[in-house]
VEXMI-969603 format. One line per 4 residues: their letters; for each residue x, y, z of N, C-alpha, C. Coordinates in pm, 1 decimal. Example, Ala and Ser with C-alpha at 12.3 -4.5 7.8 and 13.67 -1.06 7.14 Angstrom:
AS> 1319.0:-569.0:780.0:1230.0:-450.0:780.0:1320.0:-330.0:780.0 | 1285.0:-225.0:708.0:1367.0:-106.0:714.0:1290.0:3.0:787.0 $
***
This chain:
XXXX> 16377.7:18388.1:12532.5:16513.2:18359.3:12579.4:16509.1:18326.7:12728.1 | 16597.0:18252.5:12760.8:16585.5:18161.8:12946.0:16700.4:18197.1:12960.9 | 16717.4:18312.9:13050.3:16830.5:18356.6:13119.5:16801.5:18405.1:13266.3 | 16896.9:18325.9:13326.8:16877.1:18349.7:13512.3:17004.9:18410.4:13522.2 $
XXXX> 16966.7:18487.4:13605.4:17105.1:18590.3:13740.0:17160.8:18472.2:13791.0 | 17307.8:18505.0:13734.0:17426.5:18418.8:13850.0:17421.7:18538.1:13942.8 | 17535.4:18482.4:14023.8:17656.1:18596.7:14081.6:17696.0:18698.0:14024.3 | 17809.3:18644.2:13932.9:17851.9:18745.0:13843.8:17750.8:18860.8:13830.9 $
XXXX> 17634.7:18855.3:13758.4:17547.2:18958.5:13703.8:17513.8:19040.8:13818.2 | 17481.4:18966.6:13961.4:17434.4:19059.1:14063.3:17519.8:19104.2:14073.6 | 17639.9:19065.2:14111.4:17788.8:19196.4:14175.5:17734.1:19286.7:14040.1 | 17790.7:19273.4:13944.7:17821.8:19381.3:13806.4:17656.4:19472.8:13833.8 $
XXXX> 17554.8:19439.4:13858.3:17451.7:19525.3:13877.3:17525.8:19616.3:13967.4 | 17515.7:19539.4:14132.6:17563.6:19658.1:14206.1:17693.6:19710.3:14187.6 | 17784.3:19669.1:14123.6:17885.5:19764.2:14096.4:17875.4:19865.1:14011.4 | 17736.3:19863.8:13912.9:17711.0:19992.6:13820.3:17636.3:20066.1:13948.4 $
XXXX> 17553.6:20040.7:14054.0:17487.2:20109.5:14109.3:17594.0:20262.7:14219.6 | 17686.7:20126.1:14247.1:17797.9:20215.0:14266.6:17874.5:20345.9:14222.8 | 17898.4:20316.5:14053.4:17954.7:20380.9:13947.0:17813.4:20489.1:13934.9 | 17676.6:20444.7:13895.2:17626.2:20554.7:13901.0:17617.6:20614.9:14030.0 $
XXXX> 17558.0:20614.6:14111.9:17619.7:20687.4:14275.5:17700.1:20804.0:14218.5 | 17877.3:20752.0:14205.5:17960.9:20856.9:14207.8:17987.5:20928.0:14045.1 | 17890.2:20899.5:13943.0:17896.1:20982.3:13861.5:17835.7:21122.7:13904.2 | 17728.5:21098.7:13997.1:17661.1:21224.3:14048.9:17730.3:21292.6:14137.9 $
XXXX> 17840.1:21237.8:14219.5:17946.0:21349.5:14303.9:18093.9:21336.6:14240.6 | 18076.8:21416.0:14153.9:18201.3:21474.6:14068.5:18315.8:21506.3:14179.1 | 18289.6:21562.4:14280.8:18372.7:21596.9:14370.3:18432.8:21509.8:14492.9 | 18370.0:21363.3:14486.0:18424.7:21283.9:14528.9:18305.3:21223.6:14632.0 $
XXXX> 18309.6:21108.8:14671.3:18192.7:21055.5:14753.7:18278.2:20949.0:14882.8 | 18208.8:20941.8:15021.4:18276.0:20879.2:15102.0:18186.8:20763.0:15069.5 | 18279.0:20609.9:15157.1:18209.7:20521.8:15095.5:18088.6:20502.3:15203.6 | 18044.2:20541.4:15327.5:17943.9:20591.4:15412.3:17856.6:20625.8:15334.1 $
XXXX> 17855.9:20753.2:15236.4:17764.1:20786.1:15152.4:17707.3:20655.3:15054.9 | 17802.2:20611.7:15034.4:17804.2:20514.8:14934.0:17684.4:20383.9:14989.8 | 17747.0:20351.1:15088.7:17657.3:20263.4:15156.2:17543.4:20299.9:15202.6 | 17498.6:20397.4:15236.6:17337.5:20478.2:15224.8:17317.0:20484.9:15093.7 $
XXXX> 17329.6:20530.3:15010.3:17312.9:20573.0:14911.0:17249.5:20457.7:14824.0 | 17326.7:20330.4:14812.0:17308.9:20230.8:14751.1:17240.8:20113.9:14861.2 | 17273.8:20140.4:14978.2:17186.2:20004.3:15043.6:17297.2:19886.0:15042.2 | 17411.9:19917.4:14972.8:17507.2:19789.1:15062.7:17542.6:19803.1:15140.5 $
XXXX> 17588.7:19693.4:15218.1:17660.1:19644.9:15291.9:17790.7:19669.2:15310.8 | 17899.1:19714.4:15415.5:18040.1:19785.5:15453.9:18095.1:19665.0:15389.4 | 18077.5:19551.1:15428.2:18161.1:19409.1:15366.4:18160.1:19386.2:15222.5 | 18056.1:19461.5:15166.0:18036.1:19401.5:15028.9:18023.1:19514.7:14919.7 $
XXXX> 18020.6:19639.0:14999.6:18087.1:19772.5:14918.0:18209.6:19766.6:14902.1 | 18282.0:19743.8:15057.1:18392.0:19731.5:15068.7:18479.4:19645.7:14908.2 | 18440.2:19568.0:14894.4:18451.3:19409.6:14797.4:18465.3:19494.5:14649.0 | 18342.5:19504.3:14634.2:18330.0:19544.2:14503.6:18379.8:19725.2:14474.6 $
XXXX> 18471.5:19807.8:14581.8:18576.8:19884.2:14550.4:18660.3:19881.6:14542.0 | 18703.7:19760.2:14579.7:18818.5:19682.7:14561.5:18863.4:19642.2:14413.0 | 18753.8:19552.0:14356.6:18731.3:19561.3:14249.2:18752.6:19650.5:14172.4 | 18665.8:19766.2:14149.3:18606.6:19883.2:14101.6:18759.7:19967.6:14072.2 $
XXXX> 18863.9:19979.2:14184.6:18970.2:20052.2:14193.2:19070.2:19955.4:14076.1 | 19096.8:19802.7:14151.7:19183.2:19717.8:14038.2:19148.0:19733.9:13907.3 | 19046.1:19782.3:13856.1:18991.7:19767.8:13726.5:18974.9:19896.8:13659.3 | 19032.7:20019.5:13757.5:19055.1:20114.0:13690.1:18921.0:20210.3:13685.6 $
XXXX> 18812.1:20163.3:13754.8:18677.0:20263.0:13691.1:18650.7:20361.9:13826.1 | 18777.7:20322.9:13971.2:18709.6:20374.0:14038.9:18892.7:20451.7:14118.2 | 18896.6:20531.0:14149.0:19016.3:20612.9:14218.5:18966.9:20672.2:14349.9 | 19095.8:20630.4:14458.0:19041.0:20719.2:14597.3:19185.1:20813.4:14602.0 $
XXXX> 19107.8:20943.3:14645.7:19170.6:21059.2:14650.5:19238.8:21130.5:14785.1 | 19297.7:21185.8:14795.2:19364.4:21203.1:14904.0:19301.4:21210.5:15056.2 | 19175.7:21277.6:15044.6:19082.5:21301.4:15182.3:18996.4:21161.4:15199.2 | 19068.9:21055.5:15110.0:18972.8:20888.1:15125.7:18837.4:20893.8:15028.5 $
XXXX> 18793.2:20989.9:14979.7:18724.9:21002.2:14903.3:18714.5:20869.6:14748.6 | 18614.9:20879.9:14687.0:18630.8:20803.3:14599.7:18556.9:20872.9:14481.9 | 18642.1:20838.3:14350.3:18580.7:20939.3:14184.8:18589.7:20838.6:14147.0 | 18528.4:20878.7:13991.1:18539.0:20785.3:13885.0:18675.2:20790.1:13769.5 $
XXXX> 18758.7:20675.6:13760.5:18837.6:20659.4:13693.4:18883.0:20681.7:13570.8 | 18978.7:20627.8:13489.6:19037.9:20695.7:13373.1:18930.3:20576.5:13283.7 | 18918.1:20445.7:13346.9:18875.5:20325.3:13277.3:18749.3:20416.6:13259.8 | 18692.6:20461.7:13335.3:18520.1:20434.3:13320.1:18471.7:20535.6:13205.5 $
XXXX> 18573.5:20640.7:13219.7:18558.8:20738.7:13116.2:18574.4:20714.5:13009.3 | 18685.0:20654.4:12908.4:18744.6:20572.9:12807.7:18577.3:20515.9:12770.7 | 18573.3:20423.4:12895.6:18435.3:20310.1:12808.0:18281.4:20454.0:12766.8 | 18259.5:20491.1:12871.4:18177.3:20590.9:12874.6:18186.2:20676.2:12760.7 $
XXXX> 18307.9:20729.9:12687.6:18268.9:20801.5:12574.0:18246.6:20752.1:12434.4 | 18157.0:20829.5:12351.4:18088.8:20807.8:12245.8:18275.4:20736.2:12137.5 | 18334.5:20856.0:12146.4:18421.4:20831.5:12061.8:18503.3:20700.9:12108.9 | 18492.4:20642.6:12024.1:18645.3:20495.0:11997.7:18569.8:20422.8:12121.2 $
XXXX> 18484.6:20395.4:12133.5:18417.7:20296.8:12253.2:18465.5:20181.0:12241.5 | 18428.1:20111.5:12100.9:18452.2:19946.1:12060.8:18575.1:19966.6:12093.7 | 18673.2:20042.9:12021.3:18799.7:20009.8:12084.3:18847.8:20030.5:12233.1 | 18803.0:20091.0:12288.1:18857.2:20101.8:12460.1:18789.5:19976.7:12486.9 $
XXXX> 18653.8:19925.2:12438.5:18606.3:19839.6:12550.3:18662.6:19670.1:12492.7 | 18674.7:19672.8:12384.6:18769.7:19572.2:12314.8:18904.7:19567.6:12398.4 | 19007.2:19667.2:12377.8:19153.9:19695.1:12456.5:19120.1:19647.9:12603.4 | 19018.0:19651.6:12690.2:18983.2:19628.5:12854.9:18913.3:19495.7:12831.3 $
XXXX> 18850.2:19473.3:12765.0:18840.1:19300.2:12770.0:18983.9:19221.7:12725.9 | 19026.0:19258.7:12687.5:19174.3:19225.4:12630.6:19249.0:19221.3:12768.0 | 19309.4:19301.5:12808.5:19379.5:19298.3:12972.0:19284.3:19180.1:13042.3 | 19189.8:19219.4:13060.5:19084.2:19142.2:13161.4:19117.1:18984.9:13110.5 $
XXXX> 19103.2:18936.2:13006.9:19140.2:18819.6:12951.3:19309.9:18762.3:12995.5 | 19412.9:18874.3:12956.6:19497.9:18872.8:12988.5:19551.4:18846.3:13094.2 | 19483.4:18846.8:13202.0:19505.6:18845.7:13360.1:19424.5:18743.2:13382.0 | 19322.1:18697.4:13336.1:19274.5:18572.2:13379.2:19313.4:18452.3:13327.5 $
XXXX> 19369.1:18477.0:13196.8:19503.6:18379.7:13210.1:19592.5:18355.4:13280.3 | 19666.1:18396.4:13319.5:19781.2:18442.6:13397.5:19691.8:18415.0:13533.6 | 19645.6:18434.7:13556.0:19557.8:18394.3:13751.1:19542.3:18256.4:13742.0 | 19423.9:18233.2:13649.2:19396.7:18100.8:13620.2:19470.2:17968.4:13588.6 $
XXXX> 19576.5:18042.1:13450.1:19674.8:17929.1:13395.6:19591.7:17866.1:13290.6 | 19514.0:17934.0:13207.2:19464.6:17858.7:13143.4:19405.3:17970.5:13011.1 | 19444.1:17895.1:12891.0:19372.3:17960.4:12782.9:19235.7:18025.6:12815.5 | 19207.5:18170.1:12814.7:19099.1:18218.9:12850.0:19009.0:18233.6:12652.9 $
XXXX> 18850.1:18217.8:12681.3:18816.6:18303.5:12580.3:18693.5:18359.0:12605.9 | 18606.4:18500.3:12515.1:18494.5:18542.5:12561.7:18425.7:18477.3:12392.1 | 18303.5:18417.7:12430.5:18211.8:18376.4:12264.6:18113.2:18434.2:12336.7 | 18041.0:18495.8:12251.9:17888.1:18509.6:12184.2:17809.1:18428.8:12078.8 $
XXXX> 17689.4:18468.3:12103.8:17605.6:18381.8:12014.8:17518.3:18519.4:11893.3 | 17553.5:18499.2:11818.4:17531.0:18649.1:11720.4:17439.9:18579.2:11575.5 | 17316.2:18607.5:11556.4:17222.0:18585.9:11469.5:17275.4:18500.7:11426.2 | 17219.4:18382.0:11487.2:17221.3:18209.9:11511.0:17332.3:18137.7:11525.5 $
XXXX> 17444.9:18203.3:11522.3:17572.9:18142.5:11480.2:17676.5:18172.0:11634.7 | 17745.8:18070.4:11676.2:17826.4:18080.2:11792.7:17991.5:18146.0:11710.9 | 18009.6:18196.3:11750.8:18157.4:18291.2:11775.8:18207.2:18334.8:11905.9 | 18354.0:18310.7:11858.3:18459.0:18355.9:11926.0:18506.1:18529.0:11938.8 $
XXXX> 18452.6:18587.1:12022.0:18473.3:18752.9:12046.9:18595.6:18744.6:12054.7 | 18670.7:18702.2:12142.8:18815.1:18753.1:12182.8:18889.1:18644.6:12268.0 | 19026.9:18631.5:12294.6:19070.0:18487.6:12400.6:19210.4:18560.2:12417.7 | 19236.3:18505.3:12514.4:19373.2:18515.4:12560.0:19471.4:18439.4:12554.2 $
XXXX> 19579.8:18335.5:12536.4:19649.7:18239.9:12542.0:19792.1:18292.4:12547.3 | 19917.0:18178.2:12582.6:20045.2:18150.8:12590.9:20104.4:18071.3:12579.6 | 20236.3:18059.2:12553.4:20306.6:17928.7:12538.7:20267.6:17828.0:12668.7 | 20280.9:17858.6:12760.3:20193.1:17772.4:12870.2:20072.5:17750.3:12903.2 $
XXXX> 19971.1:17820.4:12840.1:19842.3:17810.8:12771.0:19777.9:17816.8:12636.8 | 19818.5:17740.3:12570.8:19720.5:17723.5:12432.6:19607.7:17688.6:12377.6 | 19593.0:17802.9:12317.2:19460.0:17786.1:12275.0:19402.5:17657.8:12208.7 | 19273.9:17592.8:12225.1:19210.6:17492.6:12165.5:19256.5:17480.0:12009.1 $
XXXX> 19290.0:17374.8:11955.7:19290.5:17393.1:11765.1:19168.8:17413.0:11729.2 | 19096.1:17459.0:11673.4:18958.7:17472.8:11577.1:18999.2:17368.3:11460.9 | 18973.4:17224.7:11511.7:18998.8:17143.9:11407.4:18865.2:17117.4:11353.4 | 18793.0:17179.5:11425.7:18625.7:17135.5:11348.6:18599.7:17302.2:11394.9 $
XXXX> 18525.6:17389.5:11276.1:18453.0:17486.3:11294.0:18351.9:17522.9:11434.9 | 18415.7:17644.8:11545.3:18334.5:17606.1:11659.8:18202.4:17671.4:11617.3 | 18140.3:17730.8:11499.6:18003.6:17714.5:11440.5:17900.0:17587.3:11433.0 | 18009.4:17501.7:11398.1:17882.9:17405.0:11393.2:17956.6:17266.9:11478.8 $
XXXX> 17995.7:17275.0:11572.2:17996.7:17191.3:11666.8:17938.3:17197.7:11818.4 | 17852.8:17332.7:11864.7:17811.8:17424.5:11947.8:17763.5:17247.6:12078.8 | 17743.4:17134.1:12011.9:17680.4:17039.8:12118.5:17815.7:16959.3:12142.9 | 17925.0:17027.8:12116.9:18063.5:16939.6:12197.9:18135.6:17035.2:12262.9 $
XXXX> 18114.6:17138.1:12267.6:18203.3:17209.6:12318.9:18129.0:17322.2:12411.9 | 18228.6:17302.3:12566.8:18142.8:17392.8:12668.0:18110.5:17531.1:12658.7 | 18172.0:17594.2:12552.5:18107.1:17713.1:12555.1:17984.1:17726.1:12457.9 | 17976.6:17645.4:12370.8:17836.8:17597.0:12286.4:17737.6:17532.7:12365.1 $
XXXX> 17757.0:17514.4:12432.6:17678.4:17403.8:12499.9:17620.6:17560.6:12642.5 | 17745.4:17641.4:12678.3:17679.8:17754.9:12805.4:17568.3:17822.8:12678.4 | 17635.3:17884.6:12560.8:17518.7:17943.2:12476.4:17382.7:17931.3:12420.6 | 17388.8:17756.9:12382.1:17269.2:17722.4:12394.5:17144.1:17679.3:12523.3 $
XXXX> 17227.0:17701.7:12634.6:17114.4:17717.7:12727.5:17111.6:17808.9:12798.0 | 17151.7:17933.1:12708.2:17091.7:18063.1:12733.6:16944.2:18044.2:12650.5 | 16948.0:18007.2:12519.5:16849.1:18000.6:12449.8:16711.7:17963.8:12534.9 | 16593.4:17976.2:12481.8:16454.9:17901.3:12460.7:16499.5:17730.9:12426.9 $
XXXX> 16392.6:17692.3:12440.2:16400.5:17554.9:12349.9:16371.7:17596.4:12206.9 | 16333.2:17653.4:12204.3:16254.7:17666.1:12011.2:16406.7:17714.4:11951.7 | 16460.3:17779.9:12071.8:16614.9:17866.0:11995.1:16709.7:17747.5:11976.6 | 16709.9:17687.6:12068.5:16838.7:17557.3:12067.9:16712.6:17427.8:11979.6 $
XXXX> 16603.6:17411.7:11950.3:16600.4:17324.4:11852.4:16624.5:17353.3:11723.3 | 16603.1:17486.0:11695.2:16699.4:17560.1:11524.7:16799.9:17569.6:11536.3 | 16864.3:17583.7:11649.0:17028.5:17549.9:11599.0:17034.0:17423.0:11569.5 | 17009.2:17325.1:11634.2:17034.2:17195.8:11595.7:16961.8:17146.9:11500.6 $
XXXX> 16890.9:17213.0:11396.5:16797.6:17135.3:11342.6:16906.3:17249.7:11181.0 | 17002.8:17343.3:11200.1:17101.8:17396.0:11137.3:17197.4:17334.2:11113.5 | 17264.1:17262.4:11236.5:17415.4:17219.1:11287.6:17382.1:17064.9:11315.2 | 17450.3:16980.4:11220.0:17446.5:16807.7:11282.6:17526.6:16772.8:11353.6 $
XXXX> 17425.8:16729.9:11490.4:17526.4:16695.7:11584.3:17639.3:16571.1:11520.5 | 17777.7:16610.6:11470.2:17835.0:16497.3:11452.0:17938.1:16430.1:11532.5 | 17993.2:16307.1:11543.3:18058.5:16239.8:11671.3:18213.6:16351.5:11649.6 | 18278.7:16401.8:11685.2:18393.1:16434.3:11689.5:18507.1:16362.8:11742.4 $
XXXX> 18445.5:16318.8:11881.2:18490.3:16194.0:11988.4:18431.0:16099.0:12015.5 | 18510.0:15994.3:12083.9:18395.3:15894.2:12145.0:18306.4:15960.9:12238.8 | 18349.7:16096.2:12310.8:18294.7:16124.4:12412.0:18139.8:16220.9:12337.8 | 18185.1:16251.7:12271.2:18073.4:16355.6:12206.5:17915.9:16288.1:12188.4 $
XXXX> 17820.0:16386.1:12221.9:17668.5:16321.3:12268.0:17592.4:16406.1:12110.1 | 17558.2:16289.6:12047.1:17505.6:16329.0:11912.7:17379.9:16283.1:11937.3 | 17299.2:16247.4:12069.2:17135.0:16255.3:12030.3:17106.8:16375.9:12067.5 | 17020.5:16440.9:12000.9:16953.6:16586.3:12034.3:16832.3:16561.3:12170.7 $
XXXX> 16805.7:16495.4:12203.1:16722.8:16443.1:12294.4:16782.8:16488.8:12414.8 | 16900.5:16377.3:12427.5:16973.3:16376.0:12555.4:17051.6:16491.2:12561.4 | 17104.8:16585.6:12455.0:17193.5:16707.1:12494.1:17028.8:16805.7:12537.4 | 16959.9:16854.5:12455.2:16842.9:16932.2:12530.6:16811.0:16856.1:12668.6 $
XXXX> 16789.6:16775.0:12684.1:16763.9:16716.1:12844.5:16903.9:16778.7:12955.2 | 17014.0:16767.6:12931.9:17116.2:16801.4:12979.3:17099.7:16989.1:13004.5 | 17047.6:17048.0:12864.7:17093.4:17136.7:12905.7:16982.8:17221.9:12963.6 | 16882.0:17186.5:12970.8:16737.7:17225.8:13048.5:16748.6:17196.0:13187.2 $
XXXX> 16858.8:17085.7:13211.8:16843.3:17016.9:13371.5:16965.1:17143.2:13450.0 | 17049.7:17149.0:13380.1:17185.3:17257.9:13413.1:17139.1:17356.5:13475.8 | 17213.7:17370.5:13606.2:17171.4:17512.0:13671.9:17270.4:17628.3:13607.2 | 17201.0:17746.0:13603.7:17270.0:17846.5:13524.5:17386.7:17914.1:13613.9 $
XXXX> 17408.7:17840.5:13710.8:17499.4:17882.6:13807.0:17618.1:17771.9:13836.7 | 17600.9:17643.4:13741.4:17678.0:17545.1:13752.2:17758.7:17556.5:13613.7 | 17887.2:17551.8:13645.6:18001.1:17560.9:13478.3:17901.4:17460.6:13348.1 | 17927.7:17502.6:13215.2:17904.9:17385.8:13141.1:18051.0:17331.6:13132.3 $
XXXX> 18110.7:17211.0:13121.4:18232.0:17121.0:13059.4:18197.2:17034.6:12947.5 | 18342.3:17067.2:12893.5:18364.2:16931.1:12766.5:18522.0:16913.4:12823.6 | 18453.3:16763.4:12833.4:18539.0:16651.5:12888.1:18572.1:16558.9:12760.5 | 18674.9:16638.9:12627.7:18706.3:16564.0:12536.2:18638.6:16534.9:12484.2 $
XXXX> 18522.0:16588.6:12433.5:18397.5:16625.2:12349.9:18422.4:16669.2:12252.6 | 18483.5:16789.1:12244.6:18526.3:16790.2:12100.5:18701.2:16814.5:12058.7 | 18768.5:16751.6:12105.9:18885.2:16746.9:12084.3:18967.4:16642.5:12204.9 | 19027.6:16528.7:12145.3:19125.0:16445.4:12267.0:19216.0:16523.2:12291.9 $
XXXX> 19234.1:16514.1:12427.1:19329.7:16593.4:12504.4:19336.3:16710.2:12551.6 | 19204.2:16755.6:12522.8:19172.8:16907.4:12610.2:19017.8:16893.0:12686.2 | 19014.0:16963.4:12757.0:18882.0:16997.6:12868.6:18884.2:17112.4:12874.2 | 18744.4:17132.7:12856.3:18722.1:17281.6:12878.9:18588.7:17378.0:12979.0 $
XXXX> 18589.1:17459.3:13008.3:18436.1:17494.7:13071.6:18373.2:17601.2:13036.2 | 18286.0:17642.5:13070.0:18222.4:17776.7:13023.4:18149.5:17807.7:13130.0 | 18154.6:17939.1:13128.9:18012.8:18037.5:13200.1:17936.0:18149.7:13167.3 | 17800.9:18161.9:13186.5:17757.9:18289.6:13085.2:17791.3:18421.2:13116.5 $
XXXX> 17782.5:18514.9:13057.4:17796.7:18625.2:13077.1:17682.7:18704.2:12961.0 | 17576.8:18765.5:13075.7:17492.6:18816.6:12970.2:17465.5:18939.3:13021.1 | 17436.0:19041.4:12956.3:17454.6:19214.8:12916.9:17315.4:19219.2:12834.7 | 17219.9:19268.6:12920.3:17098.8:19272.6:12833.5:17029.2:19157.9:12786.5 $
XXXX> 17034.4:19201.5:12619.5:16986.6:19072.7:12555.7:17046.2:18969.0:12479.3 | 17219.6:19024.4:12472.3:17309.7:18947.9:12425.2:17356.0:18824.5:12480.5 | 17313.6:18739.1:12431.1:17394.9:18618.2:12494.1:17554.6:18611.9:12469.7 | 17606.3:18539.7:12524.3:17724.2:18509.9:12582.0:17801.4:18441.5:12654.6 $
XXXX> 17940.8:18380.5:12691.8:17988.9:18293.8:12782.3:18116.3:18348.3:12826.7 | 18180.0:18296.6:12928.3:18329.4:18287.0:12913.9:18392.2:18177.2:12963.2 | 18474.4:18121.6:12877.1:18505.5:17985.4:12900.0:18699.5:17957.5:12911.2 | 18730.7:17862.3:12938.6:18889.5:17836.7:12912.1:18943.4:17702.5:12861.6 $
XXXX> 19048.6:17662.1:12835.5:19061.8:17524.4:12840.2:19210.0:17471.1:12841.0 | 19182.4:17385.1:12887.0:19306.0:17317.3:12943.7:19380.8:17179.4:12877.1 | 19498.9:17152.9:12877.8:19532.7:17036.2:12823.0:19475.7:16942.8:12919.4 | 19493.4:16774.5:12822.7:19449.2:16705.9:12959.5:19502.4:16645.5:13056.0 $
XXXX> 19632.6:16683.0:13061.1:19706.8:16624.8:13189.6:19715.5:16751.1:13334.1 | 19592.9:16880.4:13257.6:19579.2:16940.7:13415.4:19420.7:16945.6:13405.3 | 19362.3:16808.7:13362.4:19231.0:16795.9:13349.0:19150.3:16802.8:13537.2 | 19263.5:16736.4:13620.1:19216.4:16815.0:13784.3:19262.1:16910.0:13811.8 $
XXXX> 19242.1:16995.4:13711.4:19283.3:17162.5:13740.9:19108.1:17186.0:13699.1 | 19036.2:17119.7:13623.5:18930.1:17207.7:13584.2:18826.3:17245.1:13662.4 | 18757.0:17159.1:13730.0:18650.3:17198.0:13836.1:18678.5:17312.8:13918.0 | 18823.7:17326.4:13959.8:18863.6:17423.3:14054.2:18895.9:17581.5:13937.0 $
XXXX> 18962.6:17574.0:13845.8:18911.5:17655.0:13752.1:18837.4:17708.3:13702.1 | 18709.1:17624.3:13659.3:18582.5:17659.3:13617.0:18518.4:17730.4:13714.1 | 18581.1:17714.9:13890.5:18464.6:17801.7:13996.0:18539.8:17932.0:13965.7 | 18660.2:17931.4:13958.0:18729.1:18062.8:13959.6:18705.0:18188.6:13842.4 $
XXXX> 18697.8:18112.5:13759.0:18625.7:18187.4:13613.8:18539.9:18216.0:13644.5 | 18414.6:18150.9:13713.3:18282.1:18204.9:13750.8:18264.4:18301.4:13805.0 | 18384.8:18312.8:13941.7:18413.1:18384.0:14040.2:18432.6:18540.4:13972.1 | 18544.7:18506.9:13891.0:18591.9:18615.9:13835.2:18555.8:18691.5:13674.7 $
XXXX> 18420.8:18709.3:13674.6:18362.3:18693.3:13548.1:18300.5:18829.8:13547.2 | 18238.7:18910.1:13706.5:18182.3:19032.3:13729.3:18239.9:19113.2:13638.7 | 18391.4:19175.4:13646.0:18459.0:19249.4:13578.6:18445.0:19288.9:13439.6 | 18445.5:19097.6:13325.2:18414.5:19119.6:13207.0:18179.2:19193.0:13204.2 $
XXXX> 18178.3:19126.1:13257.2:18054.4:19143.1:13280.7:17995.9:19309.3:13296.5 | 18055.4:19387.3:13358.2:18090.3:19526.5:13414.6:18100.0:19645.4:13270.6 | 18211.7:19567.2:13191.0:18263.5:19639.7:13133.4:18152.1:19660.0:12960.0 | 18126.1:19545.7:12987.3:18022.3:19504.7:12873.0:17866.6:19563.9:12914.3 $
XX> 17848.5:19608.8:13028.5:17733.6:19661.7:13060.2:17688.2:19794.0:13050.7 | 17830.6:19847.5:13102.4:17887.6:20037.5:13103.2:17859.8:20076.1:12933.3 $
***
């Protein structure tokens, strides 16, 4: 499997380094400690408690102190996990709609087959139609397209040698040649897009999000008359991806 560290993954590292830190002072930790302790930086501890607090995993207490939250506990226990951590990707989705303006969704790639985990949408954001199964269209659509170059090559030539690339659009790239060339050249830190690839009138992007050994993306999409909404979107999703990333790691 060919998976490189974005951003995203480094913050969400050091924000667990954080979280573990103050699992060990039950009684509360200054963020001084914090920054010895862990080796960040005042600017970039600072950042990611910021975070840490909006998201519920982290609470400061009356003497400025800082504990661990109601969130972190919820995910942390054995009992009803899938569901707390399901319910907090849910909000998290929820709000990045609503920030963004744009149909949010989280896919995985789960023993060979691309799926849809979870999405967010509204009457002012709607979700993509699934007028073609997003199983076997994975080379038109940007979040098929972020999943398969998480893969190996040997991984993305069995999918495609599973799934026929078929035209959906004029825009859609049905040689297997030129989509593996594309997606080997892609920096893992640059959005994937479908630019009406697999559906006229929507654009969409993706970015990975990987937790171990699970592959993964998170992507959104847009109608196409806020098709110059996407580039500036797609950085912001990127931007804001630590969180899902975080929660899926805990």
């Amino acid at each position: 499997m060919r998976i490189e560290p974005t951003a995203p993954y480094h913050s969400a590292q050091d924000a667990l380094r954080v979280l573990e830190t103050m699992t060990r002072h039950t009684a509360g930790v200054t963020d001084v400690e914090l920054s010895r302790t862990t080796g960040l930086g005042p600017e970039r501890l600072t950042a990611l408690l910021r975070m840490l607090r909006r998201e519920g995993y982290v609470e400061q207490v009356a003497d400025g102190a800082y504990v661990t939250g109601d969130a972190l506990t919820r995910l942390s226990s054995v009992q009803d996990r899938d569901r707390a951590l399901r319910e907090k990707l849910q909000r998290t989705l929820d709000g990045l709609r609503d920030s963004i303006g744009a149909a949010v969704y989280i896919s995985r790639y789960v023993d060979g087959e691309v799926t849809i985990a979870q999405y967010a949408d509204g009457p002012a954001t709607p979700a993509v139609n699934e007028w073609v199964d997003f199983r076997s269209s994975a080379h038109a659509t940007a979040l098929g397209k972020s999943l398969l170059s998480q893969l190996d090559h040997n991984g993305r030539r069995d999918h495609l040698s599973r799934h026929r690339m078929t035209r959906l659009t004029s825009r859609t790239i049905t040689n297997d040649k030129l989509l593996l060339s594309r997606l080997e050249a892609q920096p893992p830190t640059v959005p994937h897009l479908d630019l009406q690839e697999y559906a006229v009138g929507t654009v969409c992007a993706a970015v990975p999000i990987t937790a171990g050994s699970a592959v993964g993306c998170l992507a959104l999409s847009l109608p196409i008359e806020h098709a110059h909404r996407l580039r500036q979107a797609a950085d912001r999703l990127n931007r804001e991806a630590t969180p899902l990333l975080l929660s899926l790691a805990i």
